[in-house]
C-alpha beads as a LAMMPS data file, in Angstrom:
LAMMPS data file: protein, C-alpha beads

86 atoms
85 bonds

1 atom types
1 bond types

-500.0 500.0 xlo xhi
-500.0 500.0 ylo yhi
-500.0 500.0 zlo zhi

Masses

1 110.0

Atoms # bond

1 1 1 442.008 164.790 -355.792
2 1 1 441.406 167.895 -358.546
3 1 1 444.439 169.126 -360.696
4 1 1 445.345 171.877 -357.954
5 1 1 446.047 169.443 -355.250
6 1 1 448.204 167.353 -357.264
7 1 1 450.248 169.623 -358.096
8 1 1 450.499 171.275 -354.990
9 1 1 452.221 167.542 -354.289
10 1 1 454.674 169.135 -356.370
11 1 1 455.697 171.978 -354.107
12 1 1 458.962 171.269 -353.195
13 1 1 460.618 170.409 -356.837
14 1 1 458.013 171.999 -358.995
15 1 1 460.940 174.377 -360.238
16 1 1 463.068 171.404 -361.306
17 1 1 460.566 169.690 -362.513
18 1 1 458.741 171.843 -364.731
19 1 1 461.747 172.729 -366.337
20 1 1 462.682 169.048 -367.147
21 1 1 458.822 168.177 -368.689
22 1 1 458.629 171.132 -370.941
23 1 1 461.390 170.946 -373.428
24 1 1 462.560 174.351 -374.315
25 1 1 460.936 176.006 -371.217
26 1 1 463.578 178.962 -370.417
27 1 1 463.282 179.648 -374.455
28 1 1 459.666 180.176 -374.115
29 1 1 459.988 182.905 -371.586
30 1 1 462.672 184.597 -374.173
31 1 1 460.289 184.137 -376.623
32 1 1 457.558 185.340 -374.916
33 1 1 459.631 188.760 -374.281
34 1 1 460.329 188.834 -377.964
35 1 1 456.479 189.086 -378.726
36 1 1 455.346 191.657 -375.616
37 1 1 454.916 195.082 -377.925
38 1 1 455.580 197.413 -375.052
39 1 1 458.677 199.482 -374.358
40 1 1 460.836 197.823 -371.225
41 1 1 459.926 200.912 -369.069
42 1 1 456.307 200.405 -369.990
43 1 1 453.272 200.293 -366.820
44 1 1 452.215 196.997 -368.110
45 1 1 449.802 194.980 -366.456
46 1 1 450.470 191.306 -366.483
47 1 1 447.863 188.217 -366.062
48 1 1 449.731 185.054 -365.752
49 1 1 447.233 182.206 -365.998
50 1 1 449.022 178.925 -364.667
51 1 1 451.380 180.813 -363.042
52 1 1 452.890 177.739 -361.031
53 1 1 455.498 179.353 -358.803
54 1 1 455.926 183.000 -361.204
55 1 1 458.865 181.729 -362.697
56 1 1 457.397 183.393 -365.446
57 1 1 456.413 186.296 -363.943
58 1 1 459.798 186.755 -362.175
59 1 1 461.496 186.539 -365.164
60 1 1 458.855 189.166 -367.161
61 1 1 459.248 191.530 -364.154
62 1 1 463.149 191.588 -364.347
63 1 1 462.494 193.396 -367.952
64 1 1 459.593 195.311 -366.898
65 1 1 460.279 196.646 -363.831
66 1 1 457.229 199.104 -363.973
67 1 1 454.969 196.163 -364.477
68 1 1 452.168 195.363 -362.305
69 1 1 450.888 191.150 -362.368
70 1 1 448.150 188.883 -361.429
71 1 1 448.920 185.604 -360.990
72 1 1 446.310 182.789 -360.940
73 1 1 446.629 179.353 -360.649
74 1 1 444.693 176.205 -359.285
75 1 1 447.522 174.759 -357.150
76 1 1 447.542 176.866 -354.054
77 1 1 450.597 176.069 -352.733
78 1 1 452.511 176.986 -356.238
79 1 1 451.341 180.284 -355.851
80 1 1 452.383 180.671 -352.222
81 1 1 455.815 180.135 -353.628
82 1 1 454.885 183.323 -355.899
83 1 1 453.887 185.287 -353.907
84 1 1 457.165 184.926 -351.893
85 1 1 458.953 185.576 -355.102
86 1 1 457.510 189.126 -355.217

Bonds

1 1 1 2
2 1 2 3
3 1 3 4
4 1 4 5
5 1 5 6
6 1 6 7
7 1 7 8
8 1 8 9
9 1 9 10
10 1 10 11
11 1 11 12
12 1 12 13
13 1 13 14
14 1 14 15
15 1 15 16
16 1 16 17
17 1 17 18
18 1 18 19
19 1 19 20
20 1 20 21
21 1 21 22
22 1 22 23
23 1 23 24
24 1 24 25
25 1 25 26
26 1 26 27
27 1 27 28
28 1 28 29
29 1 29 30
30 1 30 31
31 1 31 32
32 1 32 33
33 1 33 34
34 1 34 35
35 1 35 36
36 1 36 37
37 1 37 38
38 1 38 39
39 1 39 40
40 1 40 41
41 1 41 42
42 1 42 43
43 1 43 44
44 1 44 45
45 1 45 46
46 1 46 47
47 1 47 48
48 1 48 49
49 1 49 50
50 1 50 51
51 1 51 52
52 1 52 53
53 1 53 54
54 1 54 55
55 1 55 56
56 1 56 57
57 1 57 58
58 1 58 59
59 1 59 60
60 1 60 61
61 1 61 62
62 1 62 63
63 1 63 64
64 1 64 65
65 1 65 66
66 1 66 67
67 1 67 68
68 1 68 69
69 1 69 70
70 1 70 71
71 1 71 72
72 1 72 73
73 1 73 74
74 1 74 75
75 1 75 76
76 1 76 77
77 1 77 78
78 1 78 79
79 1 79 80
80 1 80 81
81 1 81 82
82 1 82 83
83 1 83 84
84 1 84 85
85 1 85 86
């Protein structure tokens, strides 16, 4: 079993999860806004590596409307979930 398929095993409380392994994980997507140097009505493009479920991407895209993304990630079924976010 490779990386992506075991966290595909994850599908169903990724979300919940992730958020309980990474201490500080809704601060680092604050943070992360704090450090994009773009205006919030900027045509940024976007490449979220890991992207999980684009929890992060969701969140980026509720600042940046205008902003386009490509979201990569090994787990297939984690970005299924993305792409349904979008």
């Amino acid at each position: 079993m490779d990386i992506g398929q075991s966290f595909d095993e994850t599908v169903a409380y990724y979300d919940q999860w992730i958020k309980k392994a990474i201490p500080g994980y809704n601060d680092l997507f604050s943070v992360a806004l704090q450090v994009i140097p773009f205006d919030l009505e900027a045509p940024i493009s976007v490449l979220d590596l890991g992207a999980g479920t684009g929890l992060f991407s969701q969140y980026v895209s509720s600042h940046y409307p205008r902003a386009s993304f490509l979201l990569m990630d090994l787990a297939v079924e984690l970005l299924e979930i993305a792409r349904r976010r979008f």
